[in-house]
C-alpha positions as CSV (number, residue, x, y, z in Angstrom):
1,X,2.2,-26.1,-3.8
2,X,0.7,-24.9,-0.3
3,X,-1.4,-22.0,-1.1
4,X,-4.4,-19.5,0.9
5,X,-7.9,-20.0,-1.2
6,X,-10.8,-18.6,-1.3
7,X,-14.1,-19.7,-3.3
8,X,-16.2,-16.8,-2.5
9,X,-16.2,-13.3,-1.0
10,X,-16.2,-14.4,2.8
11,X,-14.8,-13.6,6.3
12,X,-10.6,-14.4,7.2
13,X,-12.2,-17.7,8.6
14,X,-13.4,-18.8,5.7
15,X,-10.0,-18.8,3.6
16,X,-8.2,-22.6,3.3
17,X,-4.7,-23.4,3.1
18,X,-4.8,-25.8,0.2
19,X,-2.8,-27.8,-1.9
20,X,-2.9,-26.5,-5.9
21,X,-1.1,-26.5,-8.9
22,X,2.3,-24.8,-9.2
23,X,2.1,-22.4,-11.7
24,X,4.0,-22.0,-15.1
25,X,5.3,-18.9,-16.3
26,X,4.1,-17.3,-19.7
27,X,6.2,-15.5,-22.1
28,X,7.6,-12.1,-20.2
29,X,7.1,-13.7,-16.4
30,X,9.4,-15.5,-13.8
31,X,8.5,-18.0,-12.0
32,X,9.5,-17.0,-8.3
33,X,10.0,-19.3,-5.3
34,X,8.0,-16.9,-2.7
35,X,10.0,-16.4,0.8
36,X,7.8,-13.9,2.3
37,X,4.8,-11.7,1.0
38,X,3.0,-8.7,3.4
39,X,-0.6,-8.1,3.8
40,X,-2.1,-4.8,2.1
41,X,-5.6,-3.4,2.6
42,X,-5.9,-4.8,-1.0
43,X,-6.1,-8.2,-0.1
44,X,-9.1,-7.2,2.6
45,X,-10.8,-5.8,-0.1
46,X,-10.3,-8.4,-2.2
47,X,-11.2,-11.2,0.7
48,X,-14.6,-9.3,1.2
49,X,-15.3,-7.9,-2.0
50,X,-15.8,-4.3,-1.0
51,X,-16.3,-1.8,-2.1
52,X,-19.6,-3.7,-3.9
53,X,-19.2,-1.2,-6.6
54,X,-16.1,-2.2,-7.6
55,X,-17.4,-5.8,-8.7
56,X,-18.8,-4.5,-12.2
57,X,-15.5,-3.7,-12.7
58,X,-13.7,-6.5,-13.1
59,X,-10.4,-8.3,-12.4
60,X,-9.7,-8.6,-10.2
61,X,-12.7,-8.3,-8.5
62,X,-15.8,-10.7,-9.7
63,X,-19.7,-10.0,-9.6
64,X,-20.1,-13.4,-8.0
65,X,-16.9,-14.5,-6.6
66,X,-12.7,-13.1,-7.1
67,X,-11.7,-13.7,-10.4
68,X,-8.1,-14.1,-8.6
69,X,-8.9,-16.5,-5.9
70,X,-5.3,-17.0,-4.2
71,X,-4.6,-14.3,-1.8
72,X,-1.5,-11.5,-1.2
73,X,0.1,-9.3,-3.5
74,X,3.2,-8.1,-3.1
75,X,6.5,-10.8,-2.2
76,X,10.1,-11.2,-2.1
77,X,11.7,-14.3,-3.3
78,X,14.4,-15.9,-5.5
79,X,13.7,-16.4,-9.5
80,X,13.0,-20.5,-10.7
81,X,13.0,-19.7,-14.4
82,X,11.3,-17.7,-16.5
83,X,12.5,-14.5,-19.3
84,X,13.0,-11.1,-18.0
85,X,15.7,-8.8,-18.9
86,X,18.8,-8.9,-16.2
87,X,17.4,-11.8,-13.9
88,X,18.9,-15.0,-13.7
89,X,17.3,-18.5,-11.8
90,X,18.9,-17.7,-8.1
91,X,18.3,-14.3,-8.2
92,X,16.6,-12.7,-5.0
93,X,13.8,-10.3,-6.3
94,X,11.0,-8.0,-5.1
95,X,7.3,-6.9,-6.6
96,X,3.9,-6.9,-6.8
97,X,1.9,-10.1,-8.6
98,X,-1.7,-11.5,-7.3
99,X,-1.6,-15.0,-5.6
100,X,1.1,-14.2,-3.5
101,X,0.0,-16.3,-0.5
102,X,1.6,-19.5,-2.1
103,X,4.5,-21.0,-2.3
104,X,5.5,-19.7,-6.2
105,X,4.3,-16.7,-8.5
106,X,4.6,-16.0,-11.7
107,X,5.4,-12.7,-12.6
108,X,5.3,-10.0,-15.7
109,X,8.7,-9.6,-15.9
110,X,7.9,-5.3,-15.6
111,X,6.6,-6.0,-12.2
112,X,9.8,-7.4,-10.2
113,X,12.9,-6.4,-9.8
114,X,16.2,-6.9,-7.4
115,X,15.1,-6.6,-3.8
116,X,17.5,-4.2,-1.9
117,X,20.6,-6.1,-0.6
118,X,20.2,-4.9,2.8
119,X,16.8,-6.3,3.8
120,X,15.8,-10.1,4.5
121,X,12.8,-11.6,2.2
122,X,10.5,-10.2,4.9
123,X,11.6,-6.5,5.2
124,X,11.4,-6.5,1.3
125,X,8.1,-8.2,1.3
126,X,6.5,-5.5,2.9
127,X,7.9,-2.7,0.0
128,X,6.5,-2.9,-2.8
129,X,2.6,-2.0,-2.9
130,X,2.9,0.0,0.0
131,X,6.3,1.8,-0.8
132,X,4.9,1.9,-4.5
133,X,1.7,3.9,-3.5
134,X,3.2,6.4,-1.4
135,X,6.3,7.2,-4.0
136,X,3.0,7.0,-7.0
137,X,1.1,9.6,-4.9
138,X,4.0,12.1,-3.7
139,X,6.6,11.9,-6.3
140,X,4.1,11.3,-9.4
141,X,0.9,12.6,-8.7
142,X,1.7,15.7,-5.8
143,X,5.4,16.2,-7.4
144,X,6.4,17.0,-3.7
145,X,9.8,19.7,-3.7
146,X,11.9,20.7,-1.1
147,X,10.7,23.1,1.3
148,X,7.1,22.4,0.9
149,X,5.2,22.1,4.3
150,X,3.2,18.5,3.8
151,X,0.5,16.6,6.1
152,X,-0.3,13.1,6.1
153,X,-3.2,12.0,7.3
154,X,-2.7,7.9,8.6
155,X,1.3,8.2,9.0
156,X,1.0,4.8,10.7
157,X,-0.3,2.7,8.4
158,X,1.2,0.4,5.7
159,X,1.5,3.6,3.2
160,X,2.0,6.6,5.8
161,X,5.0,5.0,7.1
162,X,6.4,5.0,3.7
163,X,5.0,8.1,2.8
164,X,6.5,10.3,5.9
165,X,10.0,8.7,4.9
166,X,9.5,9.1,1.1
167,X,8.1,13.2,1.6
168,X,11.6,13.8,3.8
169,X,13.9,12.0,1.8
170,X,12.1,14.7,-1.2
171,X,13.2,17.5,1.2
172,X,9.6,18.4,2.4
173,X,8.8,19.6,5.7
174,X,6.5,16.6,7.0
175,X,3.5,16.9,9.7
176,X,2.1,13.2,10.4
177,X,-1.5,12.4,11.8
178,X,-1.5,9.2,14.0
179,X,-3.0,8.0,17.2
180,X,-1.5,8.0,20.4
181,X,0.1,4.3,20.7
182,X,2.0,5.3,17.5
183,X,3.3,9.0,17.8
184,X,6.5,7.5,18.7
185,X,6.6,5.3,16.0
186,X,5.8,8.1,13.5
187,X,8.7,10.5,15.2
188,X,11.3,7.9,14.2
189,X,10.5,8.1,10.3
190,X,11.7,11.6,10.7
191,X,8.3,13.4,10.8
192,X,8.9,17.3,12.1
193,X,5.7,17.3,13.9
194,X,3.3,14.7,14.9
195,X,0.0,14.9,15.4
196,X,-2.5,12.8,17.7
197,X,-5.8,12.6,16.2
198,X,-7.6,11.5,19.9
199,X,-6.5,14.6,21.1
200,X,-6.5,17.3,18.0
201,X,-8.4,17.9,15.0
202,X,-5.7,18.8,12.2
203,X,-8.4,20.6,10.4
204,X,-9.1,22.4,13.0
205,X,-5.5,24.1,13.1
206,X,-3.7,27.1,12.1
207,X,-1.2,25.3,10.2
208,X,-1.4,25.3,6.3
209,X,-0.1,22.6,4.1
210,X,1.3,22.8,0.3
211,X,0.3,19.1,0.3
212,X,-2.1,17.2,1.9
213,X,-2.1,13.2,1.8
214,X,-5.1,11.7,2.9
215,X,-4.7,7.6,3.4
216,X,-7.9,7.0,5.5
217,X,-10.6,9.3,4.5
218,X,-11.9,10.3,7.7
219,X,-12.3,14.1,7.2
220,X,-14.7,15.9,4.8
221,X,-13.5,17.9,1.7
222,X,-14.4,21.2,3.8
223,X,-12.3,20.2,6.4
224,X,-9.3,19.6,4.6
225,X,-9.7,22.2,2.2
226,X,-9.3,24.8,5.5
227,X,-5.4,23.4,6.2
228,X,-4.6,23.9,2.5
229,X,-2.3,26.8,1.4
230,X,-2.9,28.8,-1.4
231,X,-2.0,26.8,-4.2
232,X,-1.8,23.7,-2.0
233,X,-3.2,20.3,-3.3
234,X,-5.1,17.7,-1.9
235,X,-3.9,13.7,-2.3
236,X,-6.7,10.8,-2.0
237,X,-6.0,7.4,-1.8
238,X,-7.9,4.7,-2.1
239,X,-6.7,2.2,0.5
240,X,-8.0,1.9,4.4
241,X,-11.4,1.8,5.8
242,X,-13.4,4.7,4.0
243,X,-16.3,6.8,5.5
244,X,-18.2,5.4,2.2
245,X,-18.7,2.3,3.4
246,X,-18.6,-1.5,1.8
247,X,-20.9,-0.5,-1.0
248,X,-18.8,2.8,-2.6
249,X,-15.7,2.9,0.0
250,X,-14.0,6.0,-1.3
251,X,-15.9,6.0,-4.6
252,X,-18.0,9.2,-3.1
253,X,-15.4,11.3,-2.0
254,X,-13.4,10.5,-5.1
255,X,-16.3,12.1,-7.1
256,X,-16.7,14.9,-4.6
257,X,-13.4,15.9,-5.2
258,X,-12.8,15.5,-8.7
259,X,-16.1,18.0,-9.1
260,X,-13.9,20.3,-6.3
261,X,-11.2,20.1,-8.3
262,X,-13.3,21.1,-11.9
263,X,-15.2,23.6,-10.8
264,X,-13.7,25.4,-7.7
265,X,-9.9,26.2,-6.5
266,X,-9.5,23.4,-4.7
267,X,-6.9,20.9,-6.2
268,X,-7.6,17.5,-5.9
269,X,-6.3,14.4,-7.2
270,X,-7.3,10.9,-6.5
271,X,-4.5,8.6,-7.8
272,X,-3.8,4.8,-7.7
273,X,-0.4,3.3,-8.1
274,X,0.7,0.8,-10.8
275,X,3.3,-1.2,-10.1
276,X,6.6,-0.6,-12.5
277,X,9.8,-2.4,-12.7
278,X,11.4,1.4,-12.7
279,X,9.3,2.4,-9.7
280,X,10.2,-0.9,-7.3
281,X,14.2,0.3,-8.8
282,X,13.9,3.6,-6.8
283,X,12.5,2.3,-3.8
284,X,15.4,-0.2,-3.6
285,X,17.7,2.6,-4.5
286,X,15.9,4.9,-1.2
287,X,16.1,1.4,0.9
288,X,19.7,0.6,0.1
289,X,21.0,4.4,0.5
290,X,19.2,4.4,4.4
291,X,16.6,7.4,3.0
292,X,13.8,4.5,3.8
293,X,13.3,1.5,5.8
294,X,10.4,-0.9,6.3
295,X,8.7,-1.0,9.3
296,X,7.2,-4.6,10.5
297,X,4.3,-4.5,13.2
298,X,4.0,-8.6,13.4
299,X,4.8,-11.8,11.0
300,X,2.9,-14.9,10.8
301,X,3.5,-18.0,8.7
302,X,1.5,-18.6,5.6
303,X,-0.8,-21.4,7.4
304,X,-1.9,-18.5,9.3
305,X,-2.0,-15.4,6.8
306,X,-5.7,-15.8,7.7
307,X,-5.2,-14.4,11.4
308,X,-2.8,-11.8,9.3
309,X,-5.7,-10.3,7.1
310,X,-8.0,-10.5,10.1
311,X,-5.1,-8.4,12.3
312,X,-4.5,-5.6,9.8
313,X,-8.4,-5.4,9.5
314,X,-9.4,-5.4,12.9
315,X,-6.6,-4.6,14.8
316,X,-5.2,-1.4,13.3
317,X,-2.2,-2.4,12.5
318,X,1.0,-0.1,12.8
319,X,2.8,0.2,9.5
320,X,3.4,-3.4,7.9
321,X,2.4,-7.3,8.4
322,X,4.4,-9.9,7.0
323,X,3.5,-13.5,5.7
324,X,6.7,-15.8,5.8
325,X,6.7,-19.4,3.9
């Protein structure tokens, strides 16, 4: 099968298209016929092997190289074979698996589910790690209510545009932070207010926030601790381009705030999500009742997921990019 590669931790450039093995599944995955998978500031990481911190941790990060050296993670797709509860061969499914730049995946059977009837292979690809994260960090993690005023900080991005749509589908009063090419973008999702970050400094405002979720990491602790209510909490992520840098990336303000949050007022909680076969259920569930829709800035087929990687880093992407087979 037709697959993207990579040997070492390197620029998009250096990633092949290559002919490999087709994989078999093991007991508890699905083999799935990949139709489309989307591009996640997890496969950057992953291409470049920063943060360099997070190499002694392992998989699936390596010291010397990726210990999973086919790119993508999330897909959409039809089941070949395999054993999971309620899915037959024919079946067209959703999730999150590594080596999704390929032609077939196998899968644990608790990381895929039905993808929503109402989108193609490529509106589902771009759901699950994205839609997963933002649903992880305001349902889970923030336990967002109705009627709670709540800022996110990168409402644009792969995550934010999930996020703005996830917080006002919860009932939540949503303020998004964007730049100027995107406002109208963001005021489509349903944001109340939107704010353009070339032209106002949220933490400079009057406004106070119950919740604040920060996707890009681009403001101190002090500075978002002013636009948080009494009682309000603070959200970090660790996806984007982080003030830390390739060596700790968001490693440094994750310590920072966990110390904020154990030994002053301030409420902080860094989260990352985990992929569940119940989780990728709701988000189908929010997709199929109209609450939340994917949003696609550009789609490139797999012999150029490359370019793709290289776009969402560079570029800035708005909201999603797609990889079709």
């Amino acid at each position: 099968m037709k697959a993207i590669v990579q040997d070492r931790y390197c620029a998009p450039e250096a990633l092949a298209l290559r002919e490999i093995p087709q994989p078999a599944p093991g007991p508890g995955e699905v083999l799935v016929r990949v139709r489309a998978a989307s591009v996640n500031a997890y496969d950057w990481h992953l291409m470049r092997g920063d943060p360099y911190v997070a190499r002694f941790m392992g998989h699936p990060m390596g010291f010397g190289g990726p210990a999973v050296q086919v790119r993508g993670r999330d897909f959409a797709g039809e089941v070949v074979s395999g054993d999971s509860p309620g899915l037959r061969p024919g079946d067209e499914v959703y999730g999150e698996a590594d080596g999704t730049f390929a032609e077939y995946v196998c899968v644990p059977g608790d990381a895929v589910d039905r993808k929503p009837a109402n989108l193609t292979f490529e509106q589902a690809a771009a759901v699950p790690l994205a839609g997963n994260t933002a649903l992880t960090g305001l349902r889970d993690t923030g336990h967002v209510r109705a009627g709670q005023r709540v800022l996110i900080n990168g409402a644009s991005g792969g995550v934010g545009t999930f996020a703005v749509q996830i917080a006002k589908a919860s009932g939540a009063n949503v303020t998004a932070v964007c730049g100027t090419r995107n406002v109208e973008l963001v005021q489509g999702l349903g944001a109340d207010r939107v704010i353009d970050y070339t032209r106002e400094d949220f933490t400079r405002g009057t406004e106070r926030y119950d919740l604040v979720l920060d996707l890009v990491g681009n403001r101190s602790l002090a500075g978002l601790r002013r636009v948080l209510a009494p009682g309000g909490q603070l959200l970090l992520s660790g996806g984007g381009m982080w003030a830390g840098g390739r060596f700790l990336g968001p490693v440094a303000l994750f310590v920072r705030g966990a110390l904020a949050d154990r030994f002053t007022r301030l409420r902080v909680r860094a989260f990352t999500a985990k992929v569940s076969r119940e989780n990728l259920a709701t988000l189908r569930e929010l997709v199929e009742s109209g609450k939340v829709a994917p949003v696609i800035d550009r789609t490139y087929p797999l012999s150029e997921a490359p370019e793709a990687i290289r776009y969402l880093e560079d570029e800035h992407a708005r909201a999603k990019v797609v990889v079709a087979m």
